[in-house]
Structures are given as C-alpha cells and as structure tokens.
N, C-alpha and C positions, 0 to 999 in steps of 0.2 A: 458754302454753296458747292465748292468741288466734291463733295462726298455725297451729295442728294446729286449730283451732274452723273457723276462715275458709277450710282448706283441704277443708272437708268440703263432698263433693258430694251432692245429692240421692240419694234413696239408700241411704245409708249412714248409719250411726250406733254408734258409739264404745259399747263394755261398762266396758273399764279402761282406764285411763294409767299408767304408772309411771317412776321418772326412778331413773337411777340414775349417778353424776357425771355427764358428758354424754352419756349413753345413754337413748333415749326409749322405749319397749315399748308399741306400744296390741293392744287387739285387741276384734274389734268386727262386726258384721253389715251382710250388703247383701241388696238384693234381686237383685240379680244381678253377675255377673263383672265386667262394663265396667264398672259404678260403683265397684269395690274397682278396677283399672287407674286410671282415673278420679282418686283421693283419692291413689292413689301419685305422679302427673302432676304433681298440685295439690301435693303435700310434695316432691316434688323441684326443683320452682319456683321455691321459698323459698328466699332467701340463708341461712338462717338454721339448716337442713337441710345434713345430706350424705344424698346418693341411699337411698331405704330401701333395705331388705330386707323382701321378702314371705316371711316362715317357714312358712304356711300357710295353705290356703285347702281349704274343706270344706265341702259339702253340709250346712245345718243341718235344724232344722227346719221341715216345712212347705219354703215355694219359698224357704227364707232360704240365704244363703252366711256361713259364720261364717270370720274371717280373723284372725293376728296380723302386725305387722312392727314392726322396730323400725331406728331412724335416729340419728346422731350429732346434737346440738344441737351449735351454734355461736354463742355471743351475743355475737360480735365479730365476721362475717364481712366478708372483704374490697371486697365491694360496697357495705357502708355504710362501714365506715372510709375507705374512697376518696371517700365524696360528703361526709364532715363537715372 
C-alpha cells in the first residue's frame, strides 16, 4: 500500500483498493487527464508493479475524471533481489 500511496500525484485521489492474489484493482478521481497518465508513470516505475492497465476513464462530476486500472503486485521483483 505505501508504493500505490507514494505513487500518487497531485491531483489525484484513490475511492477503493482491492487485492485479489497478486492482482491490484484501484479506482479513483482526478482533476484532470495528465494527472491519471501521470499516477500510471508513477506505478509503472515501481519494481514492485507490472505495467497497469487503465480500464476506464470518464467524465465525473463537476470538472472531476473518475478512473479505474488495475496492475500485477510482485513482492519479489528482480531489481531488489539483485541488490540484496
């Protein structure tokens, strides 16, 4: 949870999470498009991530964009098993 927290850019803000084996599901609001692009950048980044999936992006209420994607967790990836 602190690497989907830390990957949050201004902006943006998280509605749900959900984990399901190593499948991650958020979905969540922005104030505009580049910030949702933006927080995908930021979770693609991550060793720790495989590349998301954006499932949807949609005109909320008001100037909001409401978005879901979801990502594989890896809590072994090969870039820290290589530094330990």
């Amino acid at each position: 949870m602190d690497e989907v927290s830390r990957a949050l850019p201004d902006l943006v803000w998280l509605n749900r999470m959900s984990f399901g084996a190593n499948l991650v599901k958020l979905t969540g609001s922005a104030l505009d498009e580049n910030a949702v692009a933006n927080y995908i950048s930021n979770l693609d980044a991550s060793p720790f991530f495989d590349e998301p999936v954006l499932k949807n992006l949609a005109r909320g209420r008001g100037d909001t964009f409401t978005f879901s994607l979801s990502f594989a967790f890896n809590n072994a990836p090969p870039e820290i098993e290589a530094a330990g």
